[in-house]
N, C-alpha and C positions, 0 to 999 in steps of 0.2 A: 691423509694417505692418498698417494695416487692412485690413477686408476689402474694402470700397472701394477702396482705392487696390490691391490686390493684384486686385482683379479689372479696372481699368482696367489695370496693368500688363500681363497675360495679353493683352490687345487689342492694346496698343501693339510688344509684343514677337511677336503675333503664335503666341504657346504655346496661346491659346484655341482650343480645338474647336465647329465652328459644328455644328449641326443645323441643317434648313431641313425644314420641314412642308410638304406638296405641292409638287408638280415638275411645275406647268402652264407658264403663261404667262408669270406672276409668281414662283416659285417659283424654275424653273429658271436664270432669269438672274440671280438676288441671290447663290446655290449657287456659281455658275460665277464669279460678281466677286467671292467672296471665295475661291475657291480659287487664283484667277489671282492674288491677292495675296500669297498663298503661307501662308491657315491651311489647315489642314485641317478638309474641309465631310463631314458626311455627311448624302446627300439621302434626305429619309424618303414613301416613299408607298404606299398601300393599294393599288393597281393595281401587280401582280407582271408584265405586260407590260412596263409602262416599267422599273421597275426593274429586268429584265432586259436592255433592249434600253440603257439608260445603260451599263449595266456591262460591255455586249459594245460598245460605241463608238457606238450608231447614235442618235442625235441625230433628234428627232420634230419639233424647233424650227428652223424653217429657218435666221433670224439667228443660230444658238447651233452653227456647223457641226460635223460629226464630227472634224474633223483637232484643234480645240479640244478638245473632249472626251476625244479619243484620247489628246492631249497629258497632261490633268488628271490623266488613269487613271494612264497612265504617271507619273507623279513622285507618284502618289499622295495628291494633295491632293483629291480626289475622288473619290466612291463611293456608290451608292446604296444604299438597303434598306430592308426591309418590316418589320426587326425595332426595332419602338419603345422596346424595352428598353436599348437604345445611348443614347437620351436621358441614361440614367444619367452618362455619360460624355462630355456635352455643356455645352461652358460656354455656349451661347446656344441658344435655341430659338425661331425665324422662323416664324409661321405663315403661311403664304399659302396656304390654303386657299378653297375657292368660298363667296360670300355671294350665293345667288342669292333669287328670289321665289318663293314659291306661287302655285299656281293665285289665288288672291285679293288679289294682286299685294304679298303686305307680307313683312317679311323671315323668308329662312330662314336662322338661323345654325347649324342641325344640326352642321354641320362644324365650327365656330367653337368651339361648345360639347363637341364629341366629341374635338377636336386639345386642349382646354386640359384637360380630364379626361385625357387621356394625360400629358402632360406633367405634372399634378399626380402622376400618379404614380411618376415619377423624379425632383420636383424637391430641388435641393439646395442648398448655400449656394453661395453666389456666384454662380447661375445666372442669367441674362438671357434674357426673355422678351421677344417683341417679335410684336403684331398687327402685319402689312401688308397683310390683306385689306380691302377697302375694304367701309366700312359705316357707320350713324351714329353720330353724335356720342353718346358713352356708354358704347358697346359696350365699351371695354376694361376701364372703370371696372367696370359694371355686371353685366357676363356674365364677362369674364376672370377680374378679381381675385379678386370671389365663390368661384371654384371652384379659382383656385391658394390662395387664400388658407384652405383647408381644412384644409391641414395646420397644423404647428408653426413653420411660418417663416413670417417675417413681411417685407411688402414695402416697400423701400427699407434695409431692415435684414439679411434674410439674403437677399433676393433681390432681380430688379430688373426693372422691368414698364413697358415703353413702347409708343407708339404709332408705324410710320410708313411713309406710306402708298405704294405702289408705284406708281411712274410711267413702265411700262412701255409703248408704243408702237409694235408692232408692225411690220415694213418701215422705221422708221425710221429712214436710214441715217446721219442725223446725231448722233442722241442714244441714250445708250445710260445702264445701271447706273452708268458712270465717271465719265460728264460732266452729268449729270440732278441739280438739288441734290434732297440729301434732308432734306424734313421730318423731326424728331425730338420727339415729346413725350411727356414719361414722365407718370406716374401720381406719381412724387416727385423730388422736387429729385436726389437719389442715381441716382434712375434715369436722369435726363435726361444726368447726367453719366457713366455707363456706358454709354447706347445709343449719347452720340455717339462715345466713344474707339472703340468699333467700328465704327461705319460710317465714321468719319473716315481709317481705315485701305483704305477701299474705295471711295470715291466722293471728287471732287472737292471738293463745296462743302456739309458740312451744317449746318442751317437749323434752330437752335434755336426751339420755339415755348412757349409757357407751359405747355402742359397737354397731354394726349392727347386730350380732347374738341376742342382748339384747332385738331389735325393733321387729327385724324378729319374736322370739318366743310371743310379746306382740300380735302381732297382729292375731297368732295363738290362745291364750291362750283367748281372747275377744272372736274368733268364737266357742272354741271349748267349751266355757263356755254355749254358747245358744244351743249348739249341743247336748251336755251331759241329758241338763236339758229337753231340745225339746223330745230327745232319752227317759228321763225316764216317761215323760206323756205321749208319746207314748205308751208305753210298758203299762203303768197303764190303760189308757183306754180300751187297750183288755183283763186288768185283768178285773177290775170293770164291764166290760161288760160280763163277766160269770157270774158274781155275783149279774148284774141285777140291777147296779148302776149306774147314770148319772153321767159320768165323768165331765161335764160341771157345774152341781149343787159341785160337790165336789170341784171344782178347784174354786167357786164362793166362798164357804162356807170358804176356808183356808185363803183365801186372805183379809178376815175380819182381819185377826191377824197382826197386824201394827208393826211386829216387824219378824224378821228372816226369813222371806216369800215371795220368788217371784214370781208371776204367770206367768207360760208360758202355750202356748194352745197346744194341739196335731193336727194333722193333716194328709194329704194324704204323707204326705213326705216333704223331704225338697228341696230348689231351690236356684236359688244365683251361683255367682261362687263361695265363699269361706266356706259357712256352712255347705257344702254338702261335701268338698273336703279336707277340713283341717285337719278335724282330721286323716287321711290316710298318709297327708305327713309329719304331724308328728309322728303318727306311723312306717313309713316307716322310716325316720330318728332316730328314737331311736331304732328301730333294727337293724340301720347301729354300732352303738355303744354298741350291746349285753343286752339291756335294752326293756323287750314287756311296751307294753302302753295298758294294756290288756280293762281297763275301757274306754277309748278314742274309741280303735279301736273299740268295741263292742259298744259305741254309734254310730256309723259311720252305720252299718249294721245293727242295728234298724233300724233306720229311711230310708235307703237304701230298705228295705223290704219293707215298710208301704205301695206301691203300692199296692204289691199283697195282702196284708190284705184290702183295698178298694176293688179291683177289686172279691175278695173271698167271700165278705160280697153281691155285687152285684149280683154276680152269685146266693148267697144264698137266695136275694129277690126277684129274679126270679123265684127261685122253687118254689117258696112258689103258686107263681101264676101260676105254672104249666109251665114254660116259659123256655126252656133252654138260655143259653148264645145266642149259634150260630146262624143266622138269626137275632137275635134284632136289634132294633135299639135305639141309647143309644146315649142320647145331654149329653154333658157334658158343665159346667157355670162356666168359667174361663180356660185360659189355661198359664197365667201368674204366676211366682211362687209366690206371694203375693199381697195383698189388692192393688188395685186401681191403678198400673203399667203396663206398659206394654211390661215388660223383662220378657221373656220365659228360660231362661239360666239355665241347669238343672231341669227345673219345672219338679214334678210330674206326672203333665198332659202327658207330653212325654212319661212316662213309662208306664203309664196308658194306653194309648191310642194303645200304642204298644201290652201292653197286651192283652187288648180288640180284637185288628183287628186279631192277630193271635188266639184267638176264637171262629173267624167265625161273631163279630157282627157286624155292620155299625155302626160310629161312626162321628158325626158332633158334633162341635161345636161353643157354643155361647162368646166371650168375647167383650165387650164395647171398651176395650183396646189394643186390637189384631186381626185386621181384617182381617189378611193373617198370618198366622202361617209358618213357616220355622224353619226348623232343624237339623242339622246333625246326632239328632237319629231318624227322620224320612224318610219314604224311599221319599215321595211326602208333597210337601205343601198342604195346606187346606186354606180352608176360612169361616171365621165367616158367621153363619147364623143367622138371627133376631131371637130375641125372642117374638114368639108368639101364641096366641093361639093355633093355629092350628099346628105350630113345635112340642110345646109343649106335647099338647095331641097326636100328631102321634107319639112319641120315646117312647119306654118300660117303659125307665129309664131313671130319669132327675139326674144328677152328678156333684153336684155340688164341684170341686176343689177348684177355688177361691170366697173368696167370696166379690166380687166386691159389692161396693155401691151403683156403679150404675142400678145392677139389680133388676129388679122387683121381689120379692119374694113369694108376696101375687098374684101376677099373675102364678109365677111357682105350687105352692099351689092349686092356684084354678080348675087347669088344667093338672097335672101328675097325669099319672096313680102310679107311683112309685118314692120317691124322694131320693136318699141317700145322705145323707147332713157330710161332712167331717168337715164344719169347722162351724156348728152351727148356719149358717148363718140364718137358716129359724125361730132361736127360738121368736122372736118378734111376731112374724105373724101365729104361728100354731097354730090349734082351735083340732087337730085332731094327735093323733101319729101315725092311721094306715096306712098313706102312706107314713111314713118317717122314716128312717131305718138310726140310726149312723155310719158313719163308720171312 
């Protein structure tokens, strides 16, 4: 038997040992869909917190609960660890590692390129490598291969190098690792045909594409799709609000038309690792090539601003009550980047909140779903404070970023002195506009 066909058989019978490279967002739920398949996964990551807290049951991921994990532990299909030398003993290696920006908004692949220098250092024949962190078109070809390809094996021949890209979403209760198809593009024809035999063991429908640049740019072109469109309601909201129009009756009113029309909401900004960051790295790669992305890139820096268009509007309904910024004290309701989660990763809220403090105003907040906040663009963690009455009515200004279900609204209402509402949440329950300010 070849090596080929003996290493699709390993997938098919399910004898292959999965590796999975960080155990975030993306990470952890590919780890868990193929443990529930029943290979045996183990999860690799440099933070000896989580790796601990997986292996004693306690689940960090809310969608991903503990009694699952408890379950994985128990039958043994699942286990985390910090020792990368187990790679050795891995027939596949999943990076989902962080592709975030520098200060100068162009890509950092630090992790990208420090997870595949490990893995060249255990690789072996038969083994399958697979980017899933999202980044541009190139990166697998360009950075991956380069540094696996260091050693004496050679790819498509003793090893096997795909791209594909993760389409994780957060709270949603519809679609998940099982039912999400997954793109597959290798770097060789061999590859293309061993990345699928294994994911085809773990997901419902996967989606061969020509090449790993082909996956790589699909999986941009999905975020940068919600980016663009996110970016242009944005921008229209601060039109229409000159003009003394409810952006939210007009976004109401278009989406009657059952045909060529899709609504997106505007908001404080955008959050996520990949909607906020996408469109830059692929900016950044079509300037590598003498090509501006001039529409992309300028979606990116809308939405990049929308803080201080929040934090401006605030300021503005303070004057109004004679109130400057400095000294307030200002709750803000939500600090998660979206509905009913509680992944702060890039959220609004951070830039927000940074704005704010360097204002001069004291700043607490309220989330259902984030009781300790932590950041790297904050200097100190915080912690959620209840909401209530008395919170309530003692802050300036009540700010609302996300807009959690679980909050009370008609309690926020009954009891702010000032509300500025970003994502509409209060409009059920308002009897009155004059304490609530769009922004």
């Amino acid at each position: 038997m070849s090596l080929l066909d003996d290493t699709v058989n390993k997938f098919k019978t399910h004898r292959a040992v999965i590796g999975v490279l960080g155990l975030g967002y993306a990470g952890l739920p590919i780890a868990f869909g193929f443990a529930e398949a029943g290979f045996k996964v183990v999860g690799f990551d440099i933070d000896l917190v989580k790796v601990e807290a997986l292996n004693q049951g306690h689940s960090y991921i809310r969608h991903l609960p503990a009694p699952l994990l408890k379950s994985l532990l128990d039958q043994g299909t699942f286990r985390a660890s910090s020792t990368f030398s187990e790679l050795a003993n891995c027939d596949a290696a999943i990076i989902c590692v962080p592709t975030p920006l520098d200060d100068r908004r162009t890509p950092d692949l630090t992790s990208v390129v420090k997870t595949s220098e490990c893995i060249a250092k255990y690789l072996h024949r038969g083994q399958l490598v697979v980017l899933e962190s999202t980044t541009y078109p190139g990166t697998t070809d360009e950075v991956v291969l380069p540094i696996l390809s260091g050693s004496s094996l050679k790819v498509g021949e003793d090893f096997f190098l795909a791209y594909s890209p993760e389409r994780e979403d957060p709270g949603n209760r519809d679609f998940n690792v099982k039912n999400t198809p997954k793109l597959i593009g290798g770097v060789t024809p061999s590859s293309q045909t061993v990345a699928c035999a294994a994911y085809k063991e773990v997901v419902a429908r996967v989606v061969p594409v020509s090449s790993a640049r082909v996956a790589e740019a699909s999986k941009l072109l999905e975020n940068i799709f919600r980016c663009v469109n996110i970016a242009m309601i944005n921008e229209l909201k601060v039109v229409f609000e000159h003009m003394g129009i409810n952006v939210w009756e007009v976004i109401e009113a278009a989406a009657t038309k059952p045909f060529g029309f899709i609504p997106f909401s505007p908001g404080p900004g955008l959050g996520g690792h990949c909607i906020p960051i996408d469109p830059f790295y692929l900016s950044w790669k079509s300037g590598q090539s003498g090509v501006i992305a001039r529409l992309v890139e300028l979606a990116g820096v809308i939405n990049s601003e929308m803080p201080e268009h929040v934090v401006t509007k605030l300021v503005e309904g303070l004057s109004v009550r004679g109130k400057p910024l400095k000294g307030s004290n200002i709750l803000l309701l939500g600090v998660a980047y979206k509905r009913d989660i509680e992944d702060v990763r890039e959220s609004p809220a951070l830039a927000i909140i940074n704005l704010l403090n360097a204002g001069g105003a004291t700043v607490n907040y309220h989330d259902p779903h984030v009781p300790i906040l932590r950041s790297r663009h904050l200097p100190t963690e915080m912690l959620s404070v209840e909401l209530t009455a008395s919170n309530i009515s003692s802050a300036d200004v009540v700010l609302i970023v996300t807009d959690h279900r679980q909050v009370d609204y008609r309690l926020v209402l009954q009891h702010a002195k000032l509300v500025i509402d970003t994502r509409n949440a209060t409009a059920t329950y308002r009897s009155s506009e004059g304490s609530v300010i769009y922004a």
